[in-house]
Biopython code that builds the backbone (N, CA, C, O; Angstrom):
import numpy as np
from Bio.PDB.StructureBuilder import StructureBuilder

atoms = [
    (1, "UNK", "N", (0.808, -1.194, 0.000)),
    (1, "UNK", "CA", (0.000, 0.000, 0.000)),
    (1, "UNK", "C", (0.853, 1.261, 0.000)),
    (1, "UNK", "O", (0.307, 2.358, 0.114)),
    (2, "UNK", "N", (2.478, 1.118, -0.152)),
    (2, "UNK", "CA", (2.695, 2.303, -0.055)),
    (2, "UNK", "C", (3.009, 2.939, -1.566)),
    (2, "UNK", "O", (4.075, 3.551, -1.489)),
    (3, "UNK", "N", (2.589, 2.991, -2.585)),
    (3, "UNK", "CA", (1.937, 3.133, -3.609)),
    (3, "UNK", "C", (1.983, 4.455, -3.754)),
    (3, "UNK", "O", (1.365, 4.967, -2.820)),
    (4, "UNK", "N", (2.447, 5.296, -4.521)),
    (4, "UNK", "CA", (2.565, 7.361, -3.759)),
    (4, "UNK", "C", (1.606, 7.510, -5.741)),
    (4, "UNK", "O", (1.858, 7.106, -6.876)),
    (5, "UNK", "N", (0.598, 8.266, -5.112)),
    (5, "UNK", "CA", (-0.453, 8.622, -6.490)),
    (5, "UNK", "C", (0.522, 9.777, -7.263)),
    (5, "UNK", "O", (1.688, 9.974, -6.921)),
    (6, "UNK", "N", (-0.168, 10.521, -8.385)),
    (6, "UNK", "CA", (0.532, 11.431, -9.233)),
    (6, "UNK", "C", (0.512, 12.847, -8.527)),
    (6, "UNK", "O", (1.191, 13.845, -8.772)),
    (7, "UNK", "N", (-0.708, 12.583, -7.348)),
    (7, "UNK", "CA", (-0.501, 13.953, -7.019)),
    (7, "UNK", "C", (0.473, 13.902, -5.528)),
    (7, "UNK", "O", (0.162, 14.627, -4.583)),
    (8, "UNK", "N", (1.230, 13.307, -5.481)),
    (8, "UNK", "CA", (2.214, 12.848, -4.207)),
    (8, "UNK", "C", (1.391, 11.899, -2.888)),
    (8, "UNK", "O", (2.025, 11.229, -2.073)),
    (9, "UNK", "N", (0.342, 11.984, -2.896)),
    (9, "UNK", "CA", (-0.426, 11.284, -1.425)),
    (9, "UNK", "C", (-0.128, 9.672, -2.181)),
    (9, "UNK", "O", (-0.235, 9.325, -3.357)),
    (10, "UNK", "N", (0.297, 8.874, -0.905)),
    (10, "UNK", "CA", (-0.052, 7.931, -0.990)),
    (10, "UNK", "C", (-1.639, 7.013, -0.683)),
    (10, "UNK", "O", (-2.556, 7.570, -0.081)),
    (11, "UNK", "N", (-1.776, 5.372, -1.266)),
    (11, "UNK", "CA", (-2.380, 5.155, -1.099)),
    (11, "UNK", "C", (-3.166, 5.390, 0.675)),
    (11, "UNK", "O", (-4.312, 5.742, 0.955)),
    (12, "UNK", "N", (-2.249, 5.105, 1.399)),
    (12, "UNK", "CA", (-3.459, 5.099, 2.601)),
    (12, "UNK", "C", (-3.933, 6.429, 3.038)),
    (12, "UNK", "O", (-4.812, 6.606, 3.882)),
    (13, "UNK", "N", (-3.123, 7.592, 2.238)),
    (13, "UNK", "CA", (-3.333, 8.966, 2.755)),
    (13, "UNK", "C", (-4.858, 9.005, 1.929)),
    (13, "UNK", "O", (-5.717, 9.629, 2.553)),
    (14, "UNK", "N", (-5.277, 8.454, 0.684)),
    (14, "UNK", "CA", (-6.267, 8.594, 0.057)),
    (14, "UNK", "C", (-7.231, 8.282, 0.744)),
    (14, "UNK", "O", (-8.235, 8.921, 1.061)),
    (15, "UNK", "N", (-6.685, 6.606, 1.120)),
    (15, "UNK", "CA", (-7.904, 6.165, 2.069)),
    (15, "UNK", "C", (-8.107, 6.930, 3.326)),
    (15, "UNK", "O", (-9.259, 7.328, 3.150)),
    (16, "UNK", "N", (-7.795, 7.321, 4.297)),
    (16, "UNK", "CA", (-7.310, 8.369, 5.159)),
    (16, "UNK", "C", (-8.771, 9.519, 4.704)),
    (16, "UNK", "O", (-9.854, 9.637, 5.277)),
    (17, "UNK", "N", (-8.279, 10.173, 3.567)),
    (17, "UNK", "CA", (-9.204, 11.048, 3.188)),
    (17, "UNK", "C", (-10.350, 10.889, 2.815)),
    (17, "UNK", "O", (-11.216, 11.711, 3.113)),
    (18, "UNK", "N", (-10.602, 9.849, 2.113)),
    (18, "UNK", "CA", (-12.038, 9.445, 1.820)),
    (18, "UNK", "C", (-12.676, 8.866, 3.277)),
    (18, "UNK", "O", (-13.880, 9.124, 3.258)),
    (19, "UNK", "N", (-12.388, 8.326, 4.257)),
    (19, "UNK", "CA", (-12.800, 8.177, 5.774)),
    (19, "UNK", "C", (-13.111, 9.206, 6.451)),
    (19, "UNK", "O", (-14.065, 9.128, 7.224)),
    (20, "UNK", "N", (-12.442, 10.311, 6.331)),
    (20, "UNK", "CA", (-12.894, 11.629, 6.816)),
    (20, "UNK", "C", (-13.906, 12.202, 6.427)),
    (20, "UNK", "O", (-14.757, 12.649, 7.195)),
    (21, "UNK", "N", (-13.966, 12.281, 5.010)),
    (21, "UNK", "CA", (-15.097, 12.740, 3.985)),
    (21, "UNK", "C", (-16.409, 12.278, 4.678)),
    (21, "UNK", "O", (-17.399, 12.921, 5.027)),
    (22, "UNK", "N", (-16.032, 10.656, 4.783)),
    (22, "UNK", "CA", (-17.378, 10.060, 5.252)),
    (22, "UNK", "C", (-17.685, 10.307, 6.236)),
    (22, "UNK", "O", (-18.914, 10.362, 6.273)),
    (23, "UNK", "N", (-17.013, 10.615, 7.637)),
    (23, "UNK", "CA", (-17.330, 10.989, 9.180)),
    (23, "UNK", "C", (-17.873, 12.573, 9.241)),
    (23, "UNK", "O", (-18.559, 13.194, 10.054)),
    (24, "UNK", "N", (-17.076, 12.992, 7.685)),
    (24, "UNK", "CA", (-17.393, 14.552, 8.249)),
    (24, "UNK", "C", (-19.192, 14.837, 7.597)),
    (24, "UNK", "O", (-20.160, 15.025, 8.333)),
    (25, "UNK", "N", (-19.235, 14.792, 5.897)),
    (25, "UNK", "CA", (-20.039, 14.233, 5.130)),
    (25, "UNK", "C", (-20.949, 13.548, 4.779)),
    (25, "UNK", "O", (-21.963, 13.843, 4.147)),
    (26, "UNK", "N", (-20.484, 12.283, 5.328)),
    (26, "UNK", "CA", (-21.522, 10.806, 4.449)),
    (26, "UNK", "C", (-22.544, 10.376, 4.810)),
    (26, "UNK", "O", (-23.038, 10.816, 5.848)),
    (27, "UNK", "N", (-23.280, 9.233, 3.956)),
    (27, "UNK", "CA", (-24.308, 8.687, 4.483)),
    (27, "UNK", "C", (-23.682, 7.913, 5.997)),
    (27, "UNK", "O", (-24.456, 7.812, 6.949)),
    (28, "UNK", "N", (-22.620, 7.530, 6.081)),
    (28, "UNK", "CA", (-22.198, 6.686, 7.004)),
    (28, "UNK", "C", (-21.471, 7.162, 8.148)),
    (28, "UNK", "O", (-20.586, 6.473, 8.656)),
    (29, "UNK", "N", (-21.741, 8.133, 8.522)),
    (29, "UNK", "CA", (-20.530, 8.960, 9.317)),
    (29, "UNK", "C", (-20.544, 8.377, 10.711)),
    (29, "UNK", "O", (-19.484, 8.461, 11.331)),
    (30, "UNK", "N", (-21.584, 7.793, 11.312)),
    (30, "UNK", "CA", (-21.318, 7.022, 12.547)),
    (30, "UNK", "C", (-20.517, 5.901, 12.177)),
    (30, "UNK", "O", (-19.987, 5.428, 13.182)),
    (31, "UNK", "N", (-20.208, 5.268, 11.096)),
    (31, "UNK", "CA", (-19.712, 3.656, 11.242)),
    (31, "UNK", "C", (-18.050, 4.469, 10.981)),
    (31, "UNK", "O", (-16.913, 4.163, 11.341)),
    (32, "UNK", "N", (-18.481, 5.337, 10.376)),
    (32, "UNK", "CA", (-16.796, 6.030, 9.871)),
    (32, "UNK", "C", (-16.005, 6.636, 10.738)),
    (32, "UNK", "O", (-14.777, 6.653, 10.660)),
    (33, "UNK", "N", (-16.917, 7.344, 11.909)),
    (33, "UNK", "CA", (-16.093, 7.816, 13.148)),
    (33, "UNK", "C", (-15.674, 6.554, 14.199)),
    (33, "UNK", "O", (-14.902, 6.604, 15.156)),
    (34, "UNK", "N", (-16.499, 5.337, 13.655)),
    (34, "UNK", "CA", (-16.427, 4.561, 14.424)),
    (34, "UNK", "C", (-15.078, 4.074, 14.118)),
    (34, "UNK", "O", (-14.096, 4.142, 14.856)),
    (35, "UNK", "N", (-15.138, 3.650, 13.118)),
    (35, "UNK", "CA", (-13.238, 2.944, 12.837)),
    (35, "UNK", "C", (-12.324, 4.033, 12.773)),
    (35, "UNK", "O", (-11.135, 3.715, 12.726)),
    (36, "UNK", "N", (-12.615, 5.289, 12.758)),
    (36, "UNK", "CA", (-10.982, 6.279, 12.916)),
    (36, "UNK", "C", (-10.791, 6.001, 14.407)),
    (36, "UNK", "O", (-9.680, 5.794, 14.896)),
    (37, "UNK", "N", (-12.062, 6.008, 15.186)),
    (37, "UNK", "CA", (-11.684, 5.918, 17.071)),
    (37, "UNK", "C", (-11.066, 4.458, 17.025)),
    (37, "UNK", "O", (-9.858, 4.240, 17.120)),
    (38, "UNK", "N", (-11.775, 3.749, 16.912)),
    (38, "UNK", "CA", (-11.099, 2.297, 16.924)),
    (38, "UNK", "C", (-9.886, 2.422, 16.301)),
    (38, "UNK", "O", (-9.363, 1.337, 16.552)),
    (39, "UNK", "N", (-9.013, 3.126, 15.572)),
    (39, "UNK", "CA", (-7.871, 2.974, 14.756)),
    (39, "UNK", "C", (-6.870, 3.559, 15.545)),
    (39, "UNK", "O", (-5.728, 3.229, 15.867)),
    (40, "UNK", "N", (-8.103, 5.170, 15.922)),
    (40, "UNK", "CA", (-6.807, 6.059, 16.603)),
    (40, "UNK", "C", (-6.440, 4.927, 18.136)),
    (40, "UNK", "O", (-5.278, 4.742, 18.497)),
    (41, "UNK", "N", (-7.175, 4.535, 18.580)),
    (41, "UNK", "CA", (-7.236, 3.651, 19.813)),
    (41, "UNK", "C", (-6.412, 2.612, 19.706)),
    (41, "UNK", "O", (-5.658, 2.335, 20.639)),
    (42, "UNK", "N", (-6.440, 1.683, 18.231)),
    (42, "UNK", "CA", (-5.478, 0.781, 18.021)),
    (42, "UNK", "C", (-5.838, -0.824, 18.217)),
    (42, "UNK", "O", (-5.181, -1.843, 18.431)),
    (43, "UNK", "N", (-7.653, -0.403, 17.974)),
    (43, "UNK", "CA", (-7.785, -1.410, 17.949)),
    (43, "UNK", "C", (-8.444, -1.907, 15.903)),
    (43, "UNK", "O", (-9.203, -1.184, 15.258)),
    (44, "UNK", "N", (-8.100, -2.680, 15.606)),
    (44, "UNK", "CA", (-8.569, -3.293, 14.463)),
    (44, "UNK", "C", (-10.252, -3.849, 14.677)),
    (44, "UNK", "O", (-10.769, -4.012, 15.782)),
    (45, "UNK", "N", (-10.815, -4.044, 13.591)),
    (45, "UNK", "CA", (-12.066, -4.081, 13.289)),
    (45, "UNK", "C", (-12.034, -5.642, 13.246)),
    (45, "UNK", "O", (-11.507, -5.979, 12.186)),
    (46, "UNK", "N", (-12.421, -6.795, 14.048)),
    (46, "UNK", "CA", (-12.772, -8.413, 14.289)),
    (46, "UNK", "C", (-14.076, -8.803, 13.982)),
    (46, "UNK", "O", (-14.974, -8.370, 14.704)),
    (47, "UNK", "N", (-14.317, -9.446, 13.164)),
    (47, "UNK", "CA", (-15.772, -10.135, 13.359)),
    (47, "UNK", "C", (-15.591, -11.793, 14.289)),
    (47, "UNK", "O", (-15.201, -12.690, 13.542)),
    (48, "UNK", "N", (-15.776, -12.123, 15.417)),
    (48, "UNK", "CA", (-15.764, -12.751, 15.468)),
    (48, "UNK", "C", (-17.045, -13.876, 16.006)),
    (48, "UNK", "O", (-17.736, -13.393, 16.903)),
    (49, "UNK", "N", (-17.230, -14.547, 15.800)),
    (49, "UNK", "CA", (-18.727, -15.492, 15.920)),
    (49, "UNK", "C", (-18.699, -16.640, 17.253)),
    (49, "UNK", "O", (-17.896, -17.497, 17.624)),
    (50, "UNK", "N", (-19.384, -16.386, 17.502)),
    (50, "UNK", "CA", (-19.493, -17.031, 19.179)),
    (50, "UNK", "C", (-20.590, -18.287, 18.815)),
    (50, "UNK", "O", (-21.706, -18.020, 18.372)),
    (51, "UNK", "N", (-20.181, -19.561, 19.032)),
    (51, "UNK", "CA", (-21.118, -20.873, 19.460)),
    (51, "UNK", "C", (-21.439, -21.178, 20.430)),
    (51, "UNK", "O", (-20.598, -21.531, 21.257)),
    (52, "UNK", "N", (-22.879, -21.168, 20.748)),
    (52, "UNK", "CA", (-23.234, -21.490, 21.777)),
    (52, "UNK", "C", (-22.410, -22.811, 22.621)),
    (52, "UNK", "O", (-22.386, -23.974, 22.220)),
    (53, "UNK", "N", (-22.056, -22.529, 23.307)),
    (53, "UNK", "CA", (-20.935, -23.386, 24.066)),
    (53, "UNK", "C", (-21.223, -24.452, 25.161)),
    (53, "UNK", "O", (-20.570, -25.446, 25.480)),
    (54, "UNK", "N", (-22.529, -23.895, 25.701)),
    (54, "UNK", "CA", (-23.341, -23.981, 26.800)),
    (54, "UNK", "C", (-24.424, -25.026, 26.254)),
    (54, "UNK", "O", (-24.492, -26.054, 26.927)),
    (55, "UNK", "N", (-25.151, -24.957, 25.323)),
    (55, "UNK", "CA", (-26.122, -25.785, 24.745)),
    (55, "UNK", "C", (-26.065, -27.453, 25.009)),
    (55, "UNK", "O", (-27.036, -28.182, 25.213)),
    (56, "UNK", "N", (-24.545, -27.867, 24.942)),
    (56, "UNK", "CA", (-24.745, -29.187, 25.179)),
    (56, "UNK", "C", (-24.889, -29.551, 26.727)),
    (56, "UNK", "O", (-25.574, -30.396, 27.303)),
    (57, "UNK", "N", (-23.950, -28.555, 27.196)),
    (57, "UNK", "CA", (-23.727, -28.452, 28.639)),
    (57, "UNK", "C", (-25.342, -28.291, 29.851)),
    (57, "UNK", "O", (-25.370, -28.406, 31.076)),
    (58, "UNK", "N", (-26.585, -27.972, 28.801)),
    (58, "UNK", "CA", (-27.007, -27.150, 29.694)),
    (58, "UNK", "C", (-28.295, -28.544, 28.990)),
    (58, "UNK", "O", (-29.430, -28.468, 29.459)),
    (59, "UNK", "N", (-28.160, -29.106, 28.473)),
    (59, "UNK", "CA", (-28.660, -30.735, 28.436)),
    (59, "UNK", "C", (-28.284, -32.051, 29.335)),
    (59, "UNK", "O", (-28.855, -33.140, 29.276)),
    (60, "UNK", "N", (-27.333, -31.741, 30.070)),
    (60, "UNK", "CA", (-26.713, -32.640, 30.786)),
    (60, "UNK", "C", (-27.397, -32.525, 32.149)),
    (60, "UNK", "O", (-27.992, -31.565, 32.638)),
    (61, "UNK", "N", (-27.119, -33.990, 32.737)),
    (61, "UNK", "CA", (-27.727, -33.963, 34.205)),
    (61, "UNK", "C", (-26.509, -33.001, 35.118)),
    (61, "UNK", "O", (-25.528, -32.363, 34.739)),
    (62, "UNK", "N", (-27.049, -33.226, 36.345)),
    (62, "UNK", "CA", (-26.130, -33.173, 37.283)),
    (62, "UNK", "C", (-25.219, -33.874, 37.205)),
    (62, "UNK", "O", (-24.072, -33.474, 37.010)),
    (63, "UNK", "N", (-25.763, -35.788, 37.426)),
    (63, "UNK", "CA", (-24.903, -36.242, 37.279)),
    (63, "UNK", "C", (-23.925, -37.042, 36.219)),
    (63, "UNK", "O", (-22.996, -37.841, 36.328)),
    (64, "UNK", "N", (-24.596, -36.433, 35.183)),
    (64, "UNK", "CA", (-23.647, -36.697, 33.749)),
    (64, "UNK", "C", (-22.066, -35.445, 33.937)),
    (64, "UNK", "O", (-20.941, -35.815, 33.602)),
    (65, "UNK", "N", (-22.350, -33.998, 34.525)),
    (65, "UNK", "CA", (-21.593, -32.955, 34.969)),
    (65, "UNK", "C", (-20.463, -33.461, 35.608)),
    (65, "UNK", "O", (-19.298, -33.634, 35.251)),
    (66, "UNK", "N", (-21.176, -33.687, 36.793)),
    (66, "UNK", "CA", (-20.352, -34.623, 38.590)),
    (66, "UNK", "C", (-18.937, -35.864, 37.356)),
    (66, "UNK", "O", (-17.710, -35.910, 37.258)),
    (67, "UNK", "N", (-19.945, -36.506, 36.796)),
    (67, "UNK", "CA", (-19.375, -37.492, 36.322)),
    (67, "UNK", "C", (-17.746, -36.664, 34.986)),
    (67, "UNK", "O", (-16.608, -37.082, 34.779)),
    (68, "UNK", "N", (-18.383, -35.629, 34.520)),
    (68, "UNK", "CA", (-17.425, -35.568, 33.803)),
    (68, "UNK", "C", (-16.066, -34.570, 34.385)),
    (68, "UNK", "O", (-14.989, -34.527, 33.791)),
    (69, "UNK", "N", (-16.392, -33.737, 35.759)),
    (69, "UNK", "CA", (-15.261, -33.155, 36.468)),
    (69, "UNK", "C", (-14.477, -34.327, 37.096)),
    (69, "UNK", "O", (-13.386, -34.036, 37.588)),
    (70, "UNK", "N", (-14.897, -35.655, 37.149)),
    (70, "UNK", "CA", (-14.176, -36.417, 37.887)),
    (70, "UNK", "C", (-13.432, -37.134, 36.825)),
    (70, "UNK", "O", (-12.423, -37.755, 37.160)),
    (71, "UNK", "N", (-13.787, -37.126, 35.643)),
    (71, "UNK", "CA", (-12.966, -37.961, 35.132)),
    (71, "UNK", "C", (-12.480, -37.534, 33.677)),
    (71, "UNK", "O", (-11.916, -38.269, 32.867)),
    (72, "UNK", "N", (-12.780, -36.337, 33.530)),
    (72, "UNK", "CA", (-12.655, -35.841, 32.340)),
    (72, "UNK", "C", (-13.486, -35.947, 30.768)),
    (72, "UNK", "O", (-13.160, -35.517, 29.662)),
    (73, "UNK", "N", (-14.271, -36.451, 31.072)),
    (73, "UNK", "CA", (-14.725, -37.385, 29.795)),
    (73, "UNK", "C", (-16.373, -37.594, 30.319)),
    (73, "UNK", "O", (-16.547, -37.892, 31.501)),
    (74, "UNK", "N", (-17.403, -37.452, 29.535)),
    (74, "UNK", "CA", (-18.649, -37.622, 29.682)),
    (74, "UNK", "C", (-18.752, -39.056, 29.863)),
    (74, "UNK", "O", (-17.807, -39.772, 29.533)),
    (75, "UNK", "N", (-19.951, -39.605, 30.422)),
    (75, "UNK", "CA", (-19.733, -41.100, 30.730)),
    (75, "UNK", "C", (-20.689, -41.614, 29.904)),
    (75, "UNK", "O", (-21.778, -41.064, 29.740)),
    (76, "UNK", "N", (-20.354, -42.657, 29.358)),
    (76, "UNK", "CA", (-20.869, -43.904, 28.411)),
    (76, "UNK", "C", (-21.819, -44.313, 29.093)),
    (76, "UNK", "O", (-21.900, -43.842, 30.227)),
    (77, "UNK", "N", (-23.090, -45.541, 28.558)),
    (77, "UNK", "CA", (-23.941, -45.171, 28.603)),
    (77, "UNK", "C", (-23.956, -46.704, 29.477)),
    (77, "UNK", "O", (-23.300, -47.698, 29.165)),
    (78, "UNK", "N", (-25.143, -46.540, 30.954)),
    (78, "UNK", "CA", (-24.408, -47.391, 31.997)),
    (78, "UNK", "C", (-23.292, -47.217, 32.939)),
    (78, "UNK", "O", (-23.102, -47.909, 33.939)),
    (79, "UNK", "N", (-22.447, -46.064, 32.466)),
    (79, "UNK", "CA", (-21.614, -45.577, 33.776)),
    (79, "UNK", "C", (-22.026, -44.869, 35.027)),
    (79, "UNK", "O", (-21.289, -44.683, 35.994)),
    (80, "UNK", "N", (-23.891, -44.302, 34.864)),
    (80, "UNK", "CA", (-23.821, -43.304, 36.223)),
    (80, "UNK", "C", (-24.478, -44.390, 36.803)),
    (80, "UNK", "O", (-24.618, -45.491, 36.270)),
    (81, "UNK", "N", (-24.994, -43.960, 38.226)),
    (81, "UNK", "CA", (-25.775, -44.628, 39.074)),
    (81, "UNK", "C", (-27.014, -44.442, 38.983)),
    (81, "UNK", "O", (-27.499, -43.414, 38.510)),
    (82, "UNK", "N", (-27.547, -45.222, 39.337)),
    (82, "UNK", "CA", (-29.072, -45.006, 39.072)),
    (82, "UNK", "C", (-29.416, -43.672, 39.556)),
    (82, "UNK", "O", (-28.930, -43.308, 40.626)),
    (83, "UNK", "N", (-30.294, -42.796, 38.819)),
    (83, "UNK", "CA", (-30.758, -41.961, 39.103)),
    (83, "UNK", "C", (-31.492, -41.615, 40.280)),
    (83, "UNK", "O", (-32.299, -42.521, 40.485)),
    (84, "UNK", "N", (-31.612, -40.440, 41.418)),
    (84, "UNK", "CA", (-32.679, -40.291, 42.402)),
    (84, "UNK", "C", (-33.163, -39.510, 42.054)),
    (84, "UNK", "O", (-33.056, -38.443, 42.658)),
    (85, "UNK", "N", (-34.277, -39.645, 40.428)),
    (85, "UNK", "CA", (-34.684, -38.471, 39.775)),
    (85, "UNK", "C", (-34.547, -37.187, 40.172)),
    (85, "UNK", "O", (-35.592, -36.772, 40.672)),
    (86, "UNK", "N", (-33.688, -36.408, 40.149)),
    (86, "UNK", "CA", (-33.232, -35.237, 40.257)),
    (86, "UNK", "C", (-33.051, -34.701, 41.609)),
    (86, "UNK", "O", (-32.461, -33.662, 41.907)),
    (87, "UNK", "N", (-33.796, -35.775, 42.615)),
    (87, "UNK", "CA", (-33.632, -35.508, 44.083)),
    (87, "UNK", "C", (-32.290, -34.847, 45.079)),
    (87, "UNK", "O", (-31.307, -35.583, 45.153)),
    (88, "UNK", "N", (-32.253, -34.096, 45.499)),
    (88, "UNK", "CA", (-31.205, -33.230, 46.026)),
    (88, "UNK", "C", (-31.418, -33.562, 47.267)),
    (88, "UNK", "O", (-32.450, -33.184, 47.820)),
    (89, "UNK", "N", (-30.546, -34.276, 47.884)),
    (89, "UNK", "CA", (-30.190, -35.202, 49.058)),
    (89, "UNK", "C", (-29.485, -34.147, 50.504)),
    (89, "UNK", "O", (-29.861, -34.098, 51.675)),
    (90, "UNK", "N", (-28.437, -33.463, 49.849)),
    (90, "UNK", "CA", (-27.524, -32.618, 50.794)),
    (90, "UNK", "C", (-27.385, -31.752, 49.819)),
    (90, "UNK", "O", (-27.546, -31.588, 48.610)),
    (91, "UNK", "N", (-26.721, -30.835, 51.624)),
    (91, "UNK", "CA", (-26.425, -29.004, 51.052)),
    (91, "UNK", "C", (-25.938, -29.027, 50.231)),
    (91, "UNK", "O", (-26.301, -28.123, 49.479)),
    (92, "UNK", "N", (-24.789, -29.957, 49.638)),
    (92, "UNK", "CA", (-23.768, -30.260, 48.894)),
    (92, "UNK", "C", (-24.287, -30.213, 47.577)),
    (92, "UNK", "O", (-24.083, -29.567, 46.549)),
    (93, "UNK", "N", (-24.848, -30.899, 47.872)),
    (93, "UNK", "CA", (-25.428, -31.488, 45.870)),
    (93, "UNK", "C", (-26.135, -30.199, 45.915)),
    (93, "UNK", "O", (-26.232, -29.811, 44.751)),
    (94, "UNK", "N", (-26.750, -29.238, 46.841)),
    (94, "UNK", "CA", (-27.790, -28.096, 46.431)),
    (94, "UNK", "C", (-26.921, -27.032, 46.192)),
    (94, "UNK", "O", (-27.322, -26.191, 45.388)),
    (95, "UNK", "N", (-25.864, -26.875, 46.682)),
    (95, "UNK", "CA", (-24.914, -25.639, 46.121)),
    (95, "UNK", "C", (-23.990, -26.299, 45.123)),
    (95, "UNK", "O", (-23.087, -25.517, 44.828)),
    (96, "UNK", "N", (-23.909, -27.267, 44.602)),
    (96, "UNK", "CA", (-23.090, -27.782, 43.312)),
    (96, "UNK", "C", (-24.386, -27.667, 42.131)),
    (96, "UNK", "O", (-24.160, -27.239, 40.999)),
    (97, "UNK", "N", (-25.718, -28.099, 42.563)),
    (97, "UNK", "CA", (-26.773, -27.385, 41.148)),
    (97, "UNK", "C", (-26.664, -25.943, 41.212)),
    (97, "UNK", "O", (-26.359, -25.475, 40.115)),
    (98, "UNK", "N", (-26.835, -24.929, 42.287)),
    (98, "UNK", "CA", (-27.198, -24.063, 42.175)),
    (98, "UNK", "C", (-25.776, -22.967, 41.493)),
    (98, "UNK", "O", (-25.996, -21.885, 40.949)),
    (99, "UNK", "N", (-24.269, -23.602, 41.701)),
    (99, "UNK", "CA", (-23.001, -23.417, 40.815)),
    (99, "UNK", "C", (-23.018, -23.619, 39.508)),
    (99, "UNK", "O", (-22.701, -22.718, 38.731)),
    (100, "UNK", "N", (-23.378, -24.791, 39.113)),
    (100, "UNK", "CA", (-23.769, -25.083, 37.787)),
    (100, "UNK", "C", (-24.318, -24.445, 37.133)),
    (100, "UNK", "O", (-23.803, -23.863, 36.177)),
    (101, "UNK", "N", (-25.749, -24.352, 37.516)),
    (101, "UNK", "CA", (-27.231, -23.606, 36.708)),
    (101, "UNK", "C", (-26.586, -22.168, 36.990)),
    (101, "UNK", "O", (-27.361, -21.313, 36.563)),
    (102, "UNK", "N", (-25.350, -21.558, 37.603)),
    (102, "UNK", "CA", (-25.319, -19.769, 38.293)),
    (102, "UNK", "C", (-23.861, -19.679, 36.698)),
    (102, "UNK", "O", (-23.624, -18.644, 36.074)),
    (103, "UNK", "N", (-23.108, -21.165, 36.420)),
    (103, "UNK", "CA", (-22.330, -21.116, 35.245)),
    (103, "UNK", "C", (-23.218, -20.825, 34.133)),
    (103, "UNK", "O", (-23.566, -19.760, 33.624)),
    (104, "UNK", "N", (-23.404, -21.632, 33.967)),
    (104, "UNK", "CA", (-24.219, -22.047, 32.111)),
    (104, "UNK", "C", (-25.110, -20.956, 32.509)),
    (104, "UNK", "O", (-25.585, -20.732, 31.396)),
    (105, "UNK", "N", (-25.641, -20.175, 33.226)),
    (105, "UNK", "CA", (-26.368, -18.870, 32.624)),
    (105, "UNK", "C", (-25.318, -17.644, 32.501)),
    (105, "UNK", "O", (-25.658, -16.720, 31.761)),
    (106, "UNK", "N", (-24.364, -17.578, 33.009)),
    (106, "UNK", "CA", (-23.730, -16.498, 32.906)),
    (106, "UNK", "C", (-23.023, -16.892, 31.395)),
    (106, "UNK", "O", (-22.732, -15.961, 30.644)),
    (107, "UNK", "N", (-22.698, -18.617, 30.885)),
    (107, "UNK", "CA", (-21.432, -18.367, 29.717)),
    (107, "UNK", "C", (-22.683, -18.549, 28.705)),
    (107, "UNK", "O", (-22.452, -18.902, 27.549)),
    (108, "UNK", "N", (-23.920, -18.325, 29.109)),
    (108, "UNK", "CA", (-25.441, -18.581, 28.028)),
    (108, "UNK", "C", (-25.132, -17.123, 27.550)),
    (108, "UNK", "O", (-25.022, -16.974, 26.333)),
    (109, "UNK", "N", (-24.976, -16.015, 28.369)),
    (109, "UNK", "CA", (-25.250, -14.829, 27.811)),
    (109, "UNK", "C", (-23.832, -14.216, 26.981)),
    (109, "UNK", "O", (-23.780, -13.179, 26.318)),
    (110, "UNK", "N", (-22.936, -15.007, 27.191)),
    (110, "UNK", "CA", (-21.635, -14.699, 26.103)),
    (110, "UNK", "C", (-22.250, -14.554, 24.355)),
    (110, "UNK", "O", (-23.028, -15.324, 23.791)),
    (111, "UNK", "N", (-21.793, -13.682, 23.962)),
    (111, "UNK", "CA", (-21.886, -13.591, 22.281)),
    (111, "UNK", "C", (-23.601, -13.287, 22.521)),
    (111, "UNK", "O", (-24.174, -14.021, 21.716)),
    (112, "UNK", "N", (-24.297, -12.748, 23.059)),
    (112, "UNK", "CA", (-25.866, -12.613, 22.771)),
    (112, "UNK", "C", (-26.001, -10.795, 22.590)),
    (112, "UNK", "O", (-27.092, -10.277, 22.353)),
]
sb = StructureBuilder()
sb.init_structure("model")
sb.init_model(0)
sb.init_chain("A")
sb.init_seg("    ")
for serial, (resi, resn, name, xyz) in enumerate(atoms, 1):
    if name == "N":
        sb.init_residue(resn, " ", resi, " ")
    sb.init_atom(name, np.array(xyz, "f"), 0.0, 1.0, " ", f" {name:<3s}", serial, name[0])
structure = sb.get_structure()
């Protein structure tokens, strides 16, 4: 890009100028002040796309969860214990759901 035109400006001085035009001028002057601040600031323009991350996570039991902090790995089918349909026995198991369900809503609202 460093390219110098006939009338001495180089290419990015052009671009440079036509960005101004547009912030000062254009139909677009909010998106145009938007990237000179972001530029003067130093940050570059990212699109980046967020997957729901949480979705599989937030299908899982408790103890499909329990099962996979202990061993790394979701468990095959026949590895948990019989279920006490969702029954919450101790404080324990009630502040390990209520950790869980307080995660997967906070990393639910990432990228929304």
């Amino acid at each position: 890009m460093g390219e110098i035109g006939p009338d001495g400006s180089s290419l990015e001085d052009r671009l440079v100028g036509v960005l101004i035009q547009e912030a000062l001028k254009g139909r677009q002057r909010l998106a145009a002040v938007a990237v000179i601040f972001d530029r003067l600031e130093g940050r570059a323009h990212q699109q980046i796309e967020v997957a729901d991350v949480t979705k599989e996570l937030r299908q899982k039991s408790d103890d499909e969860l329990r099962f996979h902090l202990a061993n790394d790995r979701w468990p095959e089918e026949g590895e948990l214990p019989a279920s006490n349909s969702g029954q919450i026995d101790t404080v324990e198991e009630w502040l390990w759901a209520q950790t869980v369900r307080s995660l997967l809503r906070r990393l639910s609202g990432i990228g929304r």
